[in-house]
DRENTIDREN-64888 format. One record per residue (C-alpha): y, x, z; residue in three letters. Coordinates in pm, whole numbers, plus 50000, padded with zeros to 5 digits. Layout:
# DRENTIDREN-64888
YXZala;...
# end
This chain:
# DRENTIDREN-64888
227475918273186unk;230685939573239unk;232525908473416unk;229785906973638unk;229545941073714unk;233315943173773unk;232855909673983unk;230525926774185unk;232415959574249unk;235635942674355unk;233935912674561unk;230675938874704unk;231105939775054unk;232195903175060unk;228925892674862unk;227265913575130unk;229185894475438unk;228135863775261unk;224655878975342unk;225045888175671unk;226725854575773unk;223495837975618unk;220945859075781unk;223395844876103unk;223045810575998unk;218955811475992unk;218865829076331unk;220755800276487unk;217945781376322unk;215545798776511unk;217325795976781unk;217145756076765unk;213555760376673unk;212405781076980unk;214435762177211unk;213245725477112unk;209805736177213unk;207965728077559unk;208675754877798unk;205805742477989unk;204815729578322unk;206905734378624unk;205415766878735unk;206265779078408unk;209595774078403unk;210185790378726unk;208465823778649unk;210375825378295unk;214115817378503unk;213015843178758unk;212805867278459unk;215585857178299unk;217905857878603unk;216625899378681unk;217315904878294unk;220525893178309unk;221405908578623unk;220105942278564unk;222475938978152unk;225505924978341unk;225555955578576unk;224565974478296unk;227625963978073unk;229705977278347unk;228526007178393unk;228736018778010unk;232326001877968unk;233776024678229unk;232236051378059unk;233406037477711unk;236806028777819unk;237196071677883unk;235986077277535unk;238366047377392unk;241446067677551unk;239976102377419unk;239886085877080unk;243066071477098unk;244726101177205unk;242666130376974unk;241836110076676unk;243626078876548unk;244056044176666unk;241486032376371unk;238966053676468unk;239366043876863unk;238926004476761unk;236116008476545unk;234876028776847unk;235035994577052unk;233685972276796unk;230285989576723unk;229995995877115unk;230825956877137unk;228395945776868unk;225665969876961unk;225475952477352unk;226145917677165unk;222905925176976unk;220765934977244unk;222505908877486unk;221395880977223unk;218075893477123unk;217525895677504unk;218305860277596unk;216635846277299unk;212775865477418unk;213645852777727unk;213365817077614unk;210295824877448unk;208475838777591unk;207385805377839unk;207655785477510unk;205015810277364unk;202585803977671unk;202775767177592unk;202065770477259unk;198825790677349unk;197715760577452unk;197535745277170unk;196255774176900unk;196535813076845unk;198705802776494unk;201645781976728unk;201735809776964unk;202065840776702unk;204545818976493unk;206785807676831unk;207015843176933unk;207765859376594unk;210705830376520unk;212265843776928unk;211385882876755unk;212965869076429unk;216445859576587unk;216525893376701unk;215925911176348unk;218295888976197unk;221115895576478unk;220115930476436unk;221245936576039unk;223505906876027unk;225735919076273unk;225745959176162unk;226405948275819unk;229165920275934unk;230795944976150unk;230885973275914unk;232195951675601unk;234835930975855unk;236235966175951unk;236015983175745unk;237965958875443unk;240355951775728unk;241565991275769unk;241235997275428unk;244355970375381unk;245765988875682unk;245606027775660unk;243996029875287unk;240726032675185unk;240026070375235unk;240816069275599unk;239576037175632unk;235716049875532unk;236686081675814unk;237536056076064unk;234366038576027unk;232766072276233unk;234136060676500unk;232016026576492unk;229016046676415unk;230176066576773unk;230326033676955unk;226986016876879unk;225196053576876unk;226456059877263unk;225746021577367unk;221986028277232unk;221526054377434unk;222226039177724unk;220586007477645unk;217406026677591unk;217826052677809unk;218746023178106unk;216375995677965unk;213566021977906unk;213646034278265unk;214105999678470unk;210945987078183unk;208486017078300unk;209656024378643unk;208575988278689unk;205275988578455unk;203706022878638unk;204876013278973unk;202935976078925unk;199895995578760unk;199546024779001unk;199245999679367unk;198155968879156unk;195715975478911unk;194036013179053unk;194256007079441unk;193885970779462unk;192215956779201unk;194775931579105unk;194555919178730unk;197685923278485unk;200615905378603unk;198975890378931unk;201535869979086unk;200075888379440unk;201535924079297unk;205485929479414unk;206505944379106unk;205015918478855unk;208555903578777unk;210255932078770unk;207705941678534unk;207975916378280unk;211885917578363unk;211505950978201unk;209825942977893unk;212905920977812unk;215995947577875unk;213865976277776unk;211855970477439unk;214325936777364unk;218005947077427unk;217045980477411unk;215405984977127unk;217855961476936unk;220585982877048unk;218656010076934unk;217965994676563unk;221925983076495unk;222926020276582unk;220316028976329unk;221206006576048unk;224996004576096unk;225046048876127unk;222906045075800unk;225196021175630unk;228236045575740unk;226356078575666unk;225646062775295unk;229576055575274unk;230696087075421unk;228396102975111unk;229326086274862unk;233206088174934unk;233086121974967unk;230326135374707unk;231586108074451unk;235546102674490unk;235346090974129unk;232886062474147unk;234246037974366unk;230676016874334unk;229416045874524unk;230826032874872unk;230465995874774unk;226015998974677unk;225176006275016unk;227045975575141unk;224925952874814unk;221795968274984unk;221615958675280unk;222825924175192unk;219865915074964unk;217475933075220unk;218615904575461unk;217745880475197unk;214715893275190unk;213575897175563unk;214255856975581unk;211815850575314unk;209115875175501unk;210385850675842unk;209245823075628unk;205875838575497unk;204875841975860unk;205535803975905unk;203445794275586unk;200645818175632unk;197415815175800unk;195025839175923unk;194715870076202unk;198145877876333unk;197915918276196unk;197395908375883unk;200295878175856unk;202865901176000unk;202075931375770unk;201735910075458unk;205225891975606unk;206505935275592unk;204945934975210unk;206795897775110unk;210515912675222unk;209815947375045unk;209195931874733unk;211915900474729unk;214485934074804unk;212955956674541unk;213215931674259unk;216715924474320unk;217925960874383unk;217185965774000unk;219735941373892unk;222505950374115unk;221725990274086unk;222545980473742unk;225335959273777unk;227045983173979unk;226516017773790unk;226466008173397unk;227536035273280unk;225716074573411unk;227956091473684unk;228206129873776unk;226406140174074unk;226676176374197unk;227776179373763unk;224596166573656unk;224266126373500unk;222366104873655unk;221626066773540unk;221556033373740unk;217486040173718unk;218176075773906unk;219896052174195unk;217326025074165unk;214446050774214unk;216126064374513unk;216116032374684unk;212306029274596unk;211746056974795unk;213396041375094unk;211116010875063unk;208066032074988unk;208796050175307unk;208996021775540unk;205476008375402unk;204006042175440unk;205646049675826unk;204276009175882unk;200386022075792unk;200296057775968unk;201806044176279unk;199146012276253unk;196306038276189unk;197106057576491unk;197516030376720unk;195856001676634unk;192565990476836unk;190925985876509unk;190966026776422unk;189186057976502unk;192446072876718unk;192726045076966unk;188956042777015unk;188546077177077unk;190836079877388unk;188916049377507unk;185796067577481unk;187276095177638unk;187376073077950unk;184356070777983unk;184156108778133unk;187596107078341unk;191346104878391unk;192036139978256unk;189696136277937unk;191816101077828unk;195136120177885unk;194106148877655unk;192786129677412unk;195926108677399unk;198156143877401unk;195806153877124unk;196246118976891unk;200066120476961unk;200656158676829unk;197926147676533unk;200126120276436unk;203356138976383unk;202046156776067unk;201526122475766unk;204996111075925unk;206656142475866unk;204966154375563unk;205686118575394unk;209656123175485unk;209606157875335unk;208426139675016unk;211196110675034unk;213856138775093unk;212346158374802unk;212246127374571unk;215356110274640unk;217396145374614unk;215766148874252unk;217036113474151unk;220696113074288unk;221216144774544unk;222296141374846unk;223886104374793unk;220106098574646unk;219106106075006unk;221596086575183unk;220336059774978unk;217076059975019unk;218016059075398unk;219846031075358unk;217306012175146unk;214846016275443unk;217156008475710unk;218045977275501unk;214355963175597unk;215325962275986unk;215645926675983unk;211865920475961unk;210845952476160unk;212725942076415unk;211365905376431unk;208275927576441unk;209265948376768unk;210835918476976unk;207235899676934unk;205435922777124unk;207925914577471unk;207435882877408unk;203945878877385unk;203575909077706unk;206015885277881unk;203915848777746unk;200565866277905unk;202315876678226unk;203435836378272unk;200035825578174unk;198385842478466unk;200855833978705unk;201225796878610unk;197205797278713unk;196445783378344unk;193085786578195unk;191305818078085unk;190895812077700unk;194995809577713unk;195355848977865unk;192845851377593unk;195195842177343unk;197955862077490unk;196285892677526unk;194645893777188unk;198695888777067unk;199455915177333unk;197615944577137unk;198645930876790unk;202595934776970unk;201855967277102unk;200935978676779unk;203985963576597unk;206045980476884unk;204356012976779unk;204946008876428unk;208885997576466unk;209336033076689unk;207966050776440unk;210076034376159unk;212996042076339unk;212286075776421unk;211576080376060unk;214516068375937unk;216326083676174unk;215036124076035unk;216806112775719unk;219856094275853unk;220676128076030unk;219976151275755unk;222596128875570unk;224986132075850unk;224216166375843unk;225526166275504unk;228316144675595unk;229736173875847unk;229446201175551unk;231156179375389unk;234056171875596unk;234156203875731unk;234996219275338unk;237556188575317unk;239306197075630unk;239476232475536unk;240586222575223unk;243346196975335unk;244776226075591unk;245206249275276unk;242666272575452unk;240086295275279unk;235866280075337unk;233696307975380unk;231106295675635unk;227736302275481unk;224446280675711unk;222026303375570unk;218786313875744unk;220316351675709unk;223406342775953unk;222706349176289unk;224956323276401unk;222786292276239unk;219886307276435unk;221466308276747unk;222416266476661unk;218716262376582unk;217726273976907unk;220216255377112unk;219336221076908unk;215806229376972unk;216316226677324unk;218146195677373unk;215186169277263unk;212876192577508unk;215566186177789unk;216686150477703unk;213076139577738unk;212766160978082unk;215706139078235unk;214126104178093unk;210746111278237unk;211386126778505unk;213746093978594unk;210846075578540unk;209396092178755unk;211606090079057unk;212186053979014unk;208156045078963unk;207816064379290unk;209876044379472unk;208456009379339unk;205006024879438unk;206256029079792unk;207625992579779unk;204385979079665unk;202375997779942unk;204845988680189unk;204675948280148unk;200915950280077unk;200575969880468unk;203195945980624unk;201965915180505unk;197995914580463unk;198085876780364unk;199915887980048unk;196435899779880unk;194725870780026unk;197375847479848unk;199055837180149unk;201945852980158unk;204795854279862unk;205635888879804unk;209155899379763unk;209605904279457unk;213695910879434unk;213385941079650unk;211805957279361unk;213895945379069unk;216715959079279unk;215475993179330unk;214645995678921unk;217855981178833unk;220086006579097unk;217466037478986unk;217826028378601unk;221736023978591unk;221786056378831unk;219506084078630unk;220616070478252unk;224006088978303unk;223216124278276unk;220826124377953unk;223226100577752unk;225656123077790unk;224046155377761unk;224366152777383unk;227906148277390unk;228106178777654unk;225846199977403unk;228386194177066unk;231856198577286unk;230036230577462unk;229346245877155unk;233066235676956unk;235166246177200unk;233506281077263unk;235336300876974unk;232676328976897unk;229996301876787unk;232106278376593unk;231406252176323unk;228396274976226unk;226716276976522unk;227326236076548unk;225966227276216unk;222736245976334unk;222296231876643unk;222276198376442unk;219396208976215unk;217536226176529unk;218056193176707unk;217006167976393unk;213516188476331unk;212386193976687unk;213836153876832unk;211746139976503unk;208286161976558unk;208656153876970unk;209766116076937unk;206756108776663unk;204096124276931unk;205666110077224unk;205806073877099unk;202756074276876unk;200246089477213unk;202076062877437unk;201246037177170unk;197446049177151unk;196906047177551unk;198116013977586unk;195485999277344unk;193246020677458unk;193116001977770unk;193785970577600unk;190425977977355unk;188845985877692unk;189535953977872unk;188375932577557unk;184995942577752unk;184145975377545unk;182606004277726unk;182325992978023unk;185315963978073unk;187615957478358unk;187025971078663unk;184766003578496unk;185356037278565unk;186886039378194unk;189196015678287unk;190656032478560unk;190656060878376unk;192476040878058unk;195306026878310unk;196496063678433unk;196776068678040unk;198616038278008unk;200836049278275unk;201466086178142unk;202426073677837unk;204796043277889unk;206966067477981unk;206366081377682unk;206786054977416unk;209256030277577unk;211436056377755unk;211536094877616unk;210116088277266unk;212246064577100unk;215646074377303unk;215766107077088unk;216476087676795unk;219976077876905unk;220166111377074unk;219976129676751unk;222586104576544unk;225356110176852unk;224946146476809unk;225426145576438unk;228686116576436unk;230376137776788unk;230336169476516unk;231696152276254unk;234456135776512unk;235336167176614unk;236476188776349unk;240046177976304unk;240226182876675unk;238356221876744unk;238166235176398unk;
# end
């Protein structure tokens, strides 16, 4: 037992490489899987290339847009900080695109193969697009946890391990700012596209979902694939790789004398990826409806991760260990990361209950419909506020729970314990594209009825799974922050302490200065959302005008004689998403360097403006994504033929829901979550530099 516990301190984050590289390995599996599959008939195939070719456009014009703007922040780096913290800077920016780039190209490919398969049964189709999801997760946490070990040993050999687990801030910088982008960008050309296709399509000329005789319908299902594909994996490996860092950054600093305390984070998230492939593989053994596989496939990776956490907790940490001068035993740690796997299974049912066609929530904003456009949208406000309060009340519990076992460290852990179930969340998320984008083909490739059938019934199940993987990471990003919070108190007393100057700040309700941070954090969630929808807006204006325009020029285009244009609207989302992303992705960044470098607020003032900034971002991103979950299957429940159907007043009524809120959840909602981790790592960046 002790040569296995020293075995495992001194070879941790290698073991957990080993991990990653395997969790690799099985997504190039997939890969092979997906791809040796029909892609269907020849109309298929050149619907799915005409999506793939506008994804790929809009990301490579995308890539150079944020490198510019990452090349500035490289130099800034370089010159303020250290080299160290300038490359990691570059890697997680380059791994965070690689991610979404991947995951992106990979839903692309199935999405036509998932069509085919409909063909054939329900089972083929929700198993073909789960293994293209699947590659995603796996890219997801393998390459956060590969990235973060690779660098992390390497400048550890370089500048020594202290500065080594500093420098790793900067890779937590780099993947933070490339998710906001790639969800502010992807969530923008997704929605602009979606509203502006539902608006002229579905209210004013009574065109079904994805009719190949709309103008927009490729740039909508173009959307689906850079918004809730690269984005949201861009969005999940920021996540998970600030989580992994935040954990570090805790445990080096709270526990200098336990060197196990940076290496369990790294142990966690390796056996977590373990564990998401055997949940891949439940889905591929298991029968039954496609809710039920894919939560049970959530339950299957929980508990493969929580048996083996017990043996390594105790492996690592044999012997108790002072934390904040109290002991606390390997069963104190292992309890902590219980908590993190409790909370993902409890985020996984509240966000199902409130969005879910099967549910009272849902169901109620459909019957809303039934009495107008303004009813559905307050009943859908109403649902989303509602839904804020298990979320929140539950994370209050986890923060309570896991400071009682192991302080803040226990908290950091139980992020990190959470976080460490991405891989399968995320295979979760990326299905929900795929089968949007499988439907979209099906109607345009003219095939039969039952298949859209097939699609659409996996359509709701993805929207819900979309739901529930915003929520997840919204979750887990309240706790990630409050433990970055805790990471600048930190370093902010260990600066102090290495200039030989006196720490006397005090961020204490009393201080006037913390409330004036609380106020200004506040505000930046309310005006980060502002610029995201109101981009939306702009840009779903202008497709709307497109639409009406081709429709009036060329009659025969409703009477399926003409072929609509459809790159004149892909181009007018892709120059309108790249164009309005700017100025909210870097608002953040403005906010932080504002407040530091005007000398009468300070580092006081700045650690409020985090906490202001992690409470109100949490309460607004849980009610923004959970309503715009809710009216979309709304008016999915109402086109299964309930109250009324396609085509009934409800309906109508349903779609300008829809439209309000895929702002909402694909745009607004789940870009705060990066928003509030950039905040949090620009503050701790800065200190050596204004304070």
């Amino acid at each position: 037992m002790p040569f296995l516990a020293l075995n495992l301190l001194q070879s941790g984050v290698l073991i957990s490489m080993l991990c990653a590289i395997a969790g690799l390995v099985f997504a190039f599996i997939l890969i092979r899987s997906v791809i040796s599959l029909s892609p269907g008939n020849d109309r298929m195939r050149e619907i799915a290339s005409a999506i793939q070719e506008g994804a790929k456009a809009y990301l490579n014009r995308q890539v150079v847009t944020i490198s510019a703007i990452a090349a500035v922040i490289f130099v800034l780096l370089f010159i303020f900080r250290d080299k160290a913290t300038a490359m990691g800077f570059l890697i997680g920016a380059a791994c965070s695109l690689a991610a979404g780039f991947i995951g992106m190209r990979i839903a692309v490919l199935a999405n036509t193969r998932t069509a085919q398969a409909a063909t054939q049964s329900r089972s083929a189709a929700m198993r073909v697009a789960f293994n293209g999801g699947a590659v995603t997760g796996l890219l997801v946490v393998g390459l956060a946890l590969l990235s973060v070990g690779i660098f992390y040993t390497l400048a550890k050999n370089w500048i020594g391990s202290v500065l080594a687990v500093k420098s790793l801030v900067g890779l937590a910088l780099g993947s933070s700012l490339i998710s906001v982008f790639a969800r502010l960008g992807g969530g923008i050309y997704t929605k602009a596209a979606d509203v502006g296709a539902d608006l002229v399509g579905k209210i004013e000329s009574n065109l079904e979902e994805d009719d190949p005789r709309n103008p927009a319908t490729i740039a909508d299902n173009v959307g689906d694939n850079v918004g809730d594909c690269a984005g949201m994996a861009a969005d999940v490996f920021e996540t998970y790789a600030v989580s992994l860092i935040g954990a570090i950054l805790v445990g080096s600093l709270t526990l200098t004398a336990y060197p196990a305390a940076i290496i369990y984070p790294f142990i966690l998230g390796g056996i977590s990826v373990l564990g998401a492939i055997i949940g891949i593989l439940f889905v591929n053994i298991s029968g039954g409806k496609p809710g039920t596989v894919l939560m049970g496939a959530v339950g299957a990776s929980a508990v493969v991760s929580a048996i083996l956490f017990w043996p390594a907790t105790h492996l690592l940490f044999p012997e108790p260990i002072l934390i904040a001068g109290a002991p606390r035993s390997a069963n104190d740690l292992y309890f902590a990361s219980l908590v993190g796997l409790l909370m993902t299974g409890i985020v996984v049912i509240i966000t199902n209950y409130y969005t879910s066609t099967s549910f009272k929530p849902v169901r109620k904003i459909a019957k809303a419909s039934e009495t107008g456009h303004a009813t559905n949208i307050i009943a859908g406000l109403a649902i989303g506020q509602r839904a804020t309060a298990l979320p929140v009340g539950f994370i209050g519990l986890a923060i309570l729970f896991s400071f009682h076992f192991a302080g803040l460290y226990g908290i950091a852990i139980a992020v990190m314990s959470m976080l460490s179930m991405a891989g399968i969340i995320i295979s979760l998320d990326a299905f929900g594209p795929i089968t949007d984008n499988a439907g979209g083909i099906a109607v345009m490739s003219n095939l039969p009825k039952e298949i859209r059938g097939i699609t659409d019934e996996l359509d709701a199940v993805g929207n819900t799974m979309k739901a529930v993987t915003k929520g997840y990471a919204i979750a887990s990003a309240g706790l990630a922050a409050l433990v970055l919070f805790g990471s600048y108190v930190e370093e902010l007393k260990a600066h102090f302490s290495a200039a030989g100057r006196a720490y006397s700040f005090q961020f204490s309700l009393t201080e006037p200065k913390v409330i004036i941070g609380l106020f200004i954090g506040g505000l930046l969630p309310f005006l980060f959302t502002a610029f995201s929808m109101d981009a939306v807006g702009k840009a779903a204006g202008a497709v709307v005008r497109e639409v009406r325009r081709q429709l009036a020029a060329k009659p025969g285009i409703l009477r399926g004689e003409d072929v609509p244009e459809y790159g004149t609207c892909v181009d007018i989302v892709t120059k309108a998403a790249l164009r309005e992303m700017i100025v909210p992705a870097l608002l953040p960044i403005v906010f932080v360097l504002a407040v530091a470098m005007i000398k009468p607020l300070g580092p006081v003032v700045l650690g409020g403006l985090l906490v202001g900034t992690i409470v109100t971002g949490l309460f607004v991103a849980i009610a923004m994504t959970s309503s715009g979950g809710a009216w979309d299957n709304a008016k999915k429940f109402i086109e299964e033929g309930n109250l009324g159907g396609k085509g009934s007043f409800a309906h109508a009524a349903s779609v300008t829901g829809d439209t309000v809120g895929d702002p909402y959840k694909d745009t607004a909602g789940p870009a705060i979550n990066p928003m509030i981790k950039v905040v949090n790592i620009v503050a701790i960046l800065i200190i050596p530099i204004f304070f």
